[in-house]
Biotite code that builds the C-alpha atoms (Angstrom):
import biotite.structure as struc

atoms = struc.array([
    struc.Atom([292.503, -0.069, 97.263], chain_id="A", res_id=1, res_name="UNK", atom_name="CA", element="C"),
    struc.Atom([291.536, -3.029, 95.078], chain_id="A", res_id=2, res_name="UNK", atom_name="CA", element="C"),
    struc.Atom([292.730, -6.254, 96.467], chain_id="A", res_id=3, res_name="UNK", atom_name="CA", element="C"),
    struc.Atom([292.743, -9.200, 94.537], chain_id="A", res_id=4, res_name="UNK", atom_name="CA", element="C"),
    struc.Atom([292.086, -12.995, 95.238], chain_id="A", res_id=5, res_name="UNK", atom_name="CA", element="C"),
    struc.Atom([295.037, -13.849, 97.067], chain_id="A", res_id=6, res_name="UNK", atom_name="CA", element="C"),
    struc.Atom([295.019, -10.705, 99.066], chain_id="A", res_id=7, res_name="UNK", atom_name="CA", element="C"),
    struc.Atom([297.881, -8.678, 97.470], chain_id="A", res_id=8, res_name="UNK", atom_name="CA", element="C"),
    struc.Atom([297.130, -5.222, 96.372], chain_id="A", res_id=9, res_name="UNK", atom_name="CA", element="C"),
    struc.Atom([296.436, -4.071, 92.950], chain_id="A", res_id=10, res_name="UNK", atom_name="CA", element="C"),
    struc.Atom([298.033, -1.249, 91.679], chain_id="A", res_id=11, res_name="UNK", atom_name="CA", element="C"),
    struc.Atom([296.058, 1.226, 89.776], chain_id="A", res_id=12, res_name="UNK", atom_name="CA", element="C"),
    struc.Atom([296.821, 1.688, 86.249], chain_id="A", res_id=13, res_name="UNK", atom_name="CA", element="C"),
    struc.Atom([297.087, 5.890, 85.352], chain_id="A", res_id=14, res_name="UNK", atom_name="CA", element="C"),
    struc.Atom([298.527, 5.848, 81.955], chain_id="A", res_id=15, res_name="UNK", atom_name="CA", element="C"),
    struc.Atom([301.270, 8.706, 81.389], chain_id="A", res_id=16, res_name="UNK", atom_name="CA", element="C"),
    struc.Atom([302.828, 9.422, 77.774], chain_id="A", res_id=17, res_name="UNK", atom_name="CA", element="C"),
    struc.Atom([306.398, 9.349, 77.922], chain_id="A", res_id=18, res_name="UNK", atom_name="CA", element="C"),
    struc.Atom([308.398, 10.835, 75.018], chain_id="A", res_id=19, res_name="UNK", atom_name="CA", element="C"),
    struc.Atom([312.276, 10.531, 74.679], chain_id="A", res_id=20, res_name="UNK", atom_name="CA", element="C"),
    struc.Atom([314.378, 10.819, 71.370], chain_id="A", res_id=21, res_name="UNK", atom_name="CA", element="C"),
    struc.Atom([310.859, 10.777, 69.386], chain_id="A", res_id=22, res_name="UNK", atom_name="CA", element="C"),
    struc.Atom([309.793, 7.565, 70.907], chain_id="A", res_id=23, res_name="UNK", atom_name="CA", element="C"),
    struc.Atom([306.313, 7.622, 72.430], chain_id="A", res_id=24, res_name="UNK", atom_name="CA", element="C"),
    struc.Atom([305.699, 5.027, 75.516], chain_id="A", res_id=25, res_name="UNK", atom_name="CA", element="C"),
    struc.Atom([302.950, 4.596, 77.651], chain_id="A", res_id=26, res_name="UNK", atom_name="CA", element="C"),
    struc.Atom([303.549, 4.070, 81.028], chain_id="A", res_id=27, res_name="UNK", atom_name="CA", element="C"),
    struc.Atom([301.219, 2.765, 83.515], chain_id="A", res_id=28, res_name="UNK", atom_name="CA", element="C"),
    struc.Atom([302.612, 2.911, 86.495], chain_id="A", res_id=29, res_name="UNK", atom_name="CA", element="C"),
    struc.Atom([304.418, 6.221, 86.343], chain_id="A", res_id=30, res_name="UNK", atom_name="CA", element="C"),
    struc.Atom([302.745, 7.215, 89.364], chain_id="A", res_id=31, res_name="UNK", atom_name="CA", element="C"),
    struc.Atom([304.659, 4.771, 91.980], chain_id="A", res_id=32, res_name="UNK", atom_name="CA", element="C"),
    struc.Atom([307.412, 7.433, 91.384], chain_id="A", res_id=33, res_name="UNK", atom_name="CA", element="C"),
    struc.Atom([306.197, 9.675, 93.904], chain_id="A", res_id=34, res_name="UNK", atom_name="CA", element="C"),
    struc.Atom([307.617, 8.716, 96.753], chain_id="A", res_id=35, res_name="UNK", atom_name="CA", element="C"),
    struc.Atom([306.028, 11.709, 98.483], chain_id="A", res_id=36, res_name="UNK", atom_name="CA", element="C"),
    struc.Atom([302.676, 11.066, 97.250], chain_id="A", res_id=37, res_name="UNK", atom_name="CA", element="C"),
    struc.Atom([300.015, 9.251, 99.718], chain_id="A", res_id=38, res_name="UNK", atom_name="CA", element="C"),
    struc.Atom([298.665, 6.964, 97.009], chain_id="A", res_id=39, res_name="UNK", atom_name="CA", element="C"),
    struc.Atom([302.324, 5.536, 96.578], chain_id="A", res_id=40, res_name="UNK", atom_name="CA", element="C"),
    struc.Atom([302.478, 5.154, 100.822], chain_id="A", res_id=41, res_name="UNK", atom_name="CA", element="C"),
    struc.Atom([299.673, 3.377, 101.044], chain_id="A", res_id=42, res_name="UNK", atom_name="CA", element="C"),
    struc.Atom([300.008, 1.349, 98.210], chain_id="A", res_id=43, res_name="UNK", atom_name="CA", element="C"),
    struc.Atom([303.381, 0.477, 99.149], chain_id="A", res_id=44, res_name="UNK", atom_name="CA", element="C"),
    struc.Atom([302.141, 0.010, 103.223], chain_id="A", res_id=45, res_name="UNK", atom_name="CA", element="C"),
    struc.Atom([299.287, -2.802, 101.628], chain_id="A", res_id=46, res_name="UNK", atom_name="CA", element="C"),
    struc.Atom([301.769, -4.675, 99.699], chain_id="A", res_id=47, res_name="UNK", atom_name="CA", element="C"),
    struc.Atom([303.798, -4.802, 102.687], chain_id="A", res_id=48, res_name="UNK", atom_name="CA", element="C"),
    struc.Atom([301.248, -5.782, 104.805], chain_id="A", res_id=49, res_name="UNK", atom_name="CA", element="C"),
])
């Protein structure tokens, strides 16, 4: 986990292509979704912290 200069965590960027009604977005925090997924935990456990 990449903190940055005041200590707070950094979320990673994983781009995801979104596409609804032929509009094309990039999103690149799709991943914080995941509620289930250990990245998201700890992520969410450092900003917390």
């Amino acid at each position: 986990m990449v903190l940055s200069q005041s200590g707070a965590p950094i979320a990673k960027k994983q781009p995801k292509t979104l596409e609804k009604h032929g509009d094309i977005r990039i999103d690149d925090y799709y991943w914080l979704r995941d509620r289930n997924s250990n990245d998201t935990l700890d992520y969410l456990k450092a900003e917390n912290d």
